[in-house]
N, C-alpha and C positions, 0 to 999 in steps of 0.2 A: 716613350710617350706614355702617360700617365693614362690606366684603365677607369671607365665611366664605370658606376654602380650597376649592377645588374640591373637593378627598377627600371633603369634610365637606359641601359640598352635593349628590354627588354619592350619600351615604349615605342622605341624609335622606328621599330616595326610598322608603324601606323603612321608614317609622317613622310612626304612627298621629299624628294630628293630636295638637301638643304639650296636656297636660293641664294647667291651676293647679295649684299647689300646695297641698293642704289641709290641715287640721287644724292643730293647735301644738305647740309643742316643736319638736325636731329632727329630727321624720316628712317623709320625705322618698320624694316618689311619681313614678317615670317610666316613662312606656308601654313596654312591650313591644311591640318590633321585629315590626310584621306579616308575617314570611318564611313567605308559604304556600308548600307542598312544591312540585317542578313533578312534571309529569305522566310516569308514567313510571316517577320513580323511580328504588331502585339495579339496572342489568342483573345476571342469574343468569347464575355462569360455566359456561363448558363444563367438564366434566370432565376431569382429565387424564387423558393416556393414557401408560402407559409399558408398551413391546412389548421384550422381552429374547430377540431370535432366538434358536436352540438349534439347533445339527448335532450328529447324531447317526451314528455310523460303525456300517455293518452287518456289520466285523467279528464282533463278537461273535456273531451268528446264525451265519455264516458257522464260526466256531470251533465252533461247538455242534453244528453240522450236520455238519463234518467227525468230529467223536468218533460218529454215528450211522452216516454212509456214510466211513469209511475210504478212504484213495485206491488200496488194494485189495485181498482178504479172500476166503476161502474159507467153506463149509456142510461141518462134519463130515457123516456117512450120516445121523444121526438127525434131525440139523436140514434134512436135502436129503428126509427123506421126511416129515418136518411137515408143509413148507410146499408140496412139487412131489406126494407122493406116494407109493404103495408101489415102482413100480417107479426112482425117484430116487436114484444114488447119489453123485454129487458135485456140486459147485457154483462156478466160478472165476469172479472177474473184476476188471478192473483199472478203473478212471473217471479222466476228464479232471480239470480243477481245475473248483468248483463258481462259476459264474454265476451271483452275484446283483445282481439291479438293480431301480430305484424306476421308480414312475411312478406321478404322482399319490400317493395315497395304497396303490398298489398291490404288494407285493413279488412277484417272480417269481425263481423258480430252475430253472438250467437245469443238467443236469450228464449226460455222456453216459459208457455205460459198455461193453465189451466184456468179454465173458462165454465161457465155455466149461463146457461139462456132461458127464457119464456117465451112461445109464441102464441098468437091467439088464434083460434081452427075457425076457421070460417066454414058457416052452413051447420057448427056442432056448436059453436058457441061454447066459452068457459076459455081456461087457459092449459096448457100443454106444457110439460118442460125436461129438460135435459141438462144432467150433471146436478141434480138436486139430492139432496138426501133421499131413499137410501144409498144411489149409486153413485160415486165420485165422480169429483167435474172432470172435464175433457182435457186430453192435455194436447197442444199447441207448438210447436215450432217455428220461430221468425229467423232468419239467416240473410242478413246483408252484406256485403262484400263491396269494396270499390278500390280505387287506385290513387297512389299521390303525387301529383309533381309541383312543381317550382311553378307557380304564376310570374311573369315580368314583372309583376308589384311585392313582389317578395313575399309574400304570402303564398300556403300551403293550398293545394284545391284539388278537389275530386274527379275523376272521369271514368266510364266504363260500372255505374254505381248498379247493383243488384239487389233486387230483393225475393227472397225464395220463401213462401209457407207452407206448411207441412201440418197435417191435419189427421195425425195416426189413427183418432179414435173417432168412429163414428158418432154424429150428433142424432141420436132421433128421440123424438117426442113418445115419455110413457103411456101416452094414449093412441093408441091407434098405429104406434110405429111408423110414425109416418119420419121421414129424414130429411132435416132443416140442417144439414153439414154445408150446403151449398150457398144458404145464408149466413151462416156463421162464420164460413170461407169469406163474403163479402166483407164481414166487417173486421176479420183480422186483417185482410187484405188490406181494407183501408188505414187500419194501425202500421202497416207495414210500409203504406206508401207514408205516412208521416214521419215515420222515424228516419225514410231516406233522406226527405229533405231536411231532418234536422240534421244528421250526419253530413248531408251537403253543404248545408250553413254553419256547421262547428267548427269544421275542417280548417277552412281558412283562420279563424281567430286564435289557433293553436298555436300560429307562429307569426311575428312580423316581423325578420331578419335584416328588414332595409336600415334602421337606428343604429344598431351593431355595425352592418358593413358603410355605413358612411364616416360613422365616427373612425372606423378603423381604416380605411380610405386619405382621409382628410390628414389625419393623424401623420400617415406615412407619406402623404403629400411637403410633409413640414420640416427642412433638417434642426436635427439639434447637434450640440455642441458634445463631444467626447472626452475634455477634457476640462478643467476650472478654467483655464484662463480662454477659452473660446476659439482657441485658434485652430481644431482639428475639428468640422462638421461630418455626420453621416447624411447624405441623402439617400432615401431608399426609391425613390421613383416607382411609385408601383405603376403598373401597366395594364394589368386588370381583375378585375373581383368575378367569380365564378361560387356556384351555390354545387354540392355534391348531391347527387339522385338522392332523395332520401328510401330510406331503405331501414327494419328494422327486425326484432323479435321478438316473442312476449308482448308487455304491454309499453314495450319506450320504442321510438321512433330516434334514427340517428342521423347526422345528417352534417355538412362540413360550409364555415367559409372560406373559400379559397384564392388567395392574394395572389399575382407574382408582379416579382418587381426587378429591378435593376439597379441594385444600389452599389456604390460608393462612399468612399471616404476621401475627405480633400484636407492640403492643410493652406492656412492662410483666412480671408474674408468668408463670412458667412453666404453661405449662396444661397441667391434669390430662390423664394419659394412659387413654388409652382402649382395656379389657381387652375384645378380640371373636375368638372363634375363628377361623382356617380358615372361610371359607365353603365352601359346595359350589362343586364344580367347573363352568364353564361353558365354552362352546366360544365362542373369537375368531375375528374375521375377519379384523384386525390382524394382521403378520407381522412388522413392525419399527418402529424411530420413536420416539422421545419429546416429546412435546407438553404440558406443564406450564404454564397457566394458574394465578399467583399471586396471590393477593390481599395484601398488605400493607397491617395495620389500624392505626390510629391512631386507639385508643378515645377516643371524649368524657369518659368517667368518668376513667380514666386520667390524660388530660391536666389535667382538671380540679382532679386531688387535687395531680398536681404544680406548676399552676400558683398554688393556693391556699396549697400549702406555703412558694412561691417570696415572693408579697404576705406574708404575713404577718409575715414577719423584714423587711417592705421598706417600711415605711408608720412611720418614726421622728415622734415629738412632735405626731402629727394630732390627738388626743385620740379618733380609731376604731380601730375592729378590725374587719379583716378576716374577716365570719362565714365566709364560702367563694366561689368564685369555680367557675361553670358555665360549660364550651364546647362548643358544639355548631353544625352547620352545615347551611346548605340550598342545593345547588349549591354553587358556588365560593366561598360567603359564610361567613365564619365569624361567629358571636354571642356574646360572651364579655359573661354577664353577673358583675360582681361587688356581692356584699351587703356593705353592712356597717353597724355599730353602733355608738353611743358617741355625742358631739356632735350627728355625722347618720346616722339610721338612713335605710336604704332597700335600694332596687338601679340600679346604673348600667349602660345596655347599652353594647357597642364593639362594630365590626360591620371586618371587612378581607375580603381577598380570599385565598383559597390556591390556587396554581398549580403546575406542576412545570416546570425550567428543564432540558430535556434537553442544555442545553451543559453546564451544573456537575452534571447527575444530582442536583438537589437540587429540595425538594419547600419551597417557598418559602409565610411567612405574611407579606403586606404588608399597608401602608396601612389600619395600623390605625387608627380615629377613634371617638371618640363619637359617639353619634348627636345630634342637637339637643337632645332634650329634656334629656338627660344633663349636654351640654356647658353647660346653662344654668344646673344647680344644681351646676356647679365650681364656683365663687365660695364656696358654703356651705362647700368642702372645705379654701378657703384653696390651689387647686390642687397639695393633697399627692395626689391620687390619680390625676395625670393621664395619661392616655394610654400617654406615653411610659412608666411605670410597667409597667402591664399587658401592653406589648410585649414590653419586657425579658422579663417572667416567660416570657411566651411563646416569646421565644428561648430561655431555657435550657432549658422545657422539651422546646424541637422542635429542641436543637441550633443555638441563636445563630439561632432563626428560618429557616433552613436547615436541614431534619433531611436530614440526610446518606445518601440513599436509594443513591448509587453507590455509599458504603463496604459498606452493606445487601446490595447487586446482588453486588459482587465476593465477601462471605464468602457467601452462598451460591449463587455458583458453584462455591465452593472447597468446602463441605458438601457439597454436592450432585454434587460429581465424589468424593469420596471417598465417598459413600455408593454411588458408581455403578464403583469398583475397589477389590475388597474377595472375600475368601473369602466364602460363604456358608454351607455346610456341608461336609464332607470331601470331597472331591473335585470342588465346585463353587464355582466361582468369577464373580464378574459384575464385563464389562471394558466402560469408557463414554468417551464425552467428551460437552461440551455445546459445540454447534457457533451459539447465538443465546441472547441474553438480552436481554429489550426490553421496555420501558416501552408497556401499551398504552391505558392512560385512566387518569383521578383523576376519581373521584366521592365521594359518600358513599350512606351508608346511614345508618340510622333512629338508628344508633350508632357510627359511627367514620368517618372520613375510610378512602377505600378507594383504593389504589395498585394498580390492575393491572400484574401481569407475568407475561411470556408467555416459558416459555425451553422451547430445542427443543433433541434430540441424538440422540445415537447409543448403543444399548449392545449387547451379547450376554452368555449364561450359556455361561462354557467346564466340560464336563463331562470329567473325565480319566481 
């Protein structure tokens, strides 16, 4: 008795004890391949994360605060008796540049001022004053402090805001000695309280991050295409947009958007896009980094129409027809069953193995064979349907049996770096590179052969 190939005994492991043939005519009856699933299953990816640092310059407070405290400015009489009092008649003074710095989430402003006053003495008559020539004006300390968080409107806002004055030098009038520090206290106070609410009105216009995250929202909402001729889309599904504490040092404020999503790669028709607003805002703890876990699918349905299309121009003078041909796989096994009709009806299984070759970046279908039972009603076929047939189809549908997973890797690098250097909305822009791209399992699932990939990198939102 003449020995089968290894391939083909080695298949036959997976195939239910062979059954006789029954009935008459050209019914023709072979077992399905016993591949029970294994345990387990296809693994749930992690989510990707993509974190878009943001520096933010505290210029702008810093501008806003100087249109409130001028670097230095005078009280007409009516505004020196508002704020100091009846007997108040004038109000000078000059201020340092204005100190602003981060910590934490904390801003602090420091800005020191030197002052000089008149007041008029009631019951002595004349005027009175302090910090005049010969003696130097008074010097001053204003010190506000507050905190920043995330508004729901995407916009920056204040809480917990302070303001401290400090008054080292005593104010008193060269005549008489009499001490107007307690009015002068008044009217820096009142400087003091203006500058808070200008610091509390700046704060928000510093940032409006919602234009940024919806473009980039929307953006990932939309699959494109990986390759020229359209037949391999990425969907990246994100799931939700989250803003990072802001927090800073010096004088720049830093601050993150952060995406995650669930993406995919499929091949075949463009899939439908997916219309979701803006979620609410949520707070990160993410500050940079992109970490993008890939799936790339190679549907069974899919392959299947194509391999079916491929047999059926391919099966010349058999007296069958090709009804349709199914692939589907369990672990690294693949099962291609084909029907067909005419002469001999039935179904034939072929069972190979699929592997990925990280030298050629190609996702490989071999050693494909009939199973026993199949190979033993060839002979009915006149061996027009043999093996060798159904590979071919197989190679052209996976790319010559090789589907070409690096050409895949390379265009969406190249998508995914252009989606990561690109305007976003008028004044914002988001600048990337991707620093890893890696093959990190092949399995499948209940429906497609599944190629992990895992690509990591770098990006930031520049705000101008």
């Amino acid at each position: 008795m003449t020995s089968r190939p290894s391939a083909v005994v080695r298949f036959s492991l997976f195939t239910l004890p062979m059954l006789l043939a029954q009935g008459c005519g050209g019914g023709l009856q072979v077992p399905e391949p016993d591949l029970t699933p294994r345990a387990g299953g296809y693994p749930a990816a992690e989510p990707a994360v993509i974190a878009l640092p943001i520096s933010l310059s505290l210029g702008k407070i810093r501008a806003a605060l100087s249109t409130s405290l001028p670097p230095s400015d005078s009280l007409t009489r009516a505004q020196c008796v508002a704020l100091g009092g009846a007997v108040c008649h004038q109000y000078v003074y000059s201020r340092d540049s204005l100190e602003l710095r981060m910590n934490g989430d904390r801003v602090d402003l420091l800005t020191r001022l030197r002052y000089r006053g008149r007041v008029a003495l009631g019951g002595v008559g004349g005027l009175a004053s302090c910090g005049y020539a010969p003696e130097p004006m008074k010097r001053a300390e204003l010190h506000a402090a507050t905190s920043l968080y995330w508004r729901n409107d995407w916009h920056l806002a204040s809480r917990n805001t302070s303001i401290n004055v400090a008054l080292p030098d005593p104010c008193e009038v060269t005549l008489l000695r009499v001490d107007v520090t307690p009015m002068m206290r008044r009217i820096i106070d009142a400087q003091g309280e203006r500058l808070r609410q200008q610091l509390d009105s700046a704060i928000p216009a510093l940032a409006d991050l919602r234009p940024a995250a919806d473009s980039l929202w929307h953006t990932m909402l939309r699959p494109f295409a990986l390759d020229s001729a359209s037949t391999t889309w990425l969907s990246m599904t994100p799931d939700a947009v989250l803003l990072a504490r802001p927090i800073g040092r010096g004088d720049a404020l830093a601050t993150a958007i952060v995406i995650t999503a669930y993406p995919r790669a499929t091949l075949g028709a463009r899939p439908a896009t997916v219309h979701k607003p803006l979620p609410p805002l949520g707070l990160a703890t993410t500050q940079s980094g992109i970490h993008v876990p890939v799936d790339i699918l190679l549907p069974f349905a899919d392959l299947s129409v194509r391999v079916t299309q491929l047999l059926r121009g391919d099966v010349p003078e058999a007296g069958i027809t090709i009804d349709s041909v199914k692939v589907w796989a369990v672990g690294d096994t693949m099962v291609v069953r084909t029907s067909v009709r005419g002469s001999v009806t039935g179904d034939l299984f072929a069972l190979g193995r699929v592997q990925y070759d990280p030298a050629a970046r190609h996702l490989l279908v071999s050693d494909l064979q009939y199973t026993l039972s199949s190979e033993s009603r060839m002979s009915r076929l006149k061996a027009t349907l043999g093996s060798y047939r159904i590979k071919r189809a197989l190679d052209l549908a996976t790319g010559h049996g090789r589907l070409d997973v690096g050409t895949q890797l390379d265009s969406l690098r190249r998508q995914l770096s252009s989606q990561l250097n690109r305007p976003l909305a008028p004044g914002v822009e988001v600048s990337g590179t991707l620093t890893d791209i890696r093959i990190a399992a092949l399995s499948t699932s209940a429906s497609a052969f599944v190629l992990r990939v895992v690509i990591d990198g770098t990006a930031r939102l520049v705000i101008r």
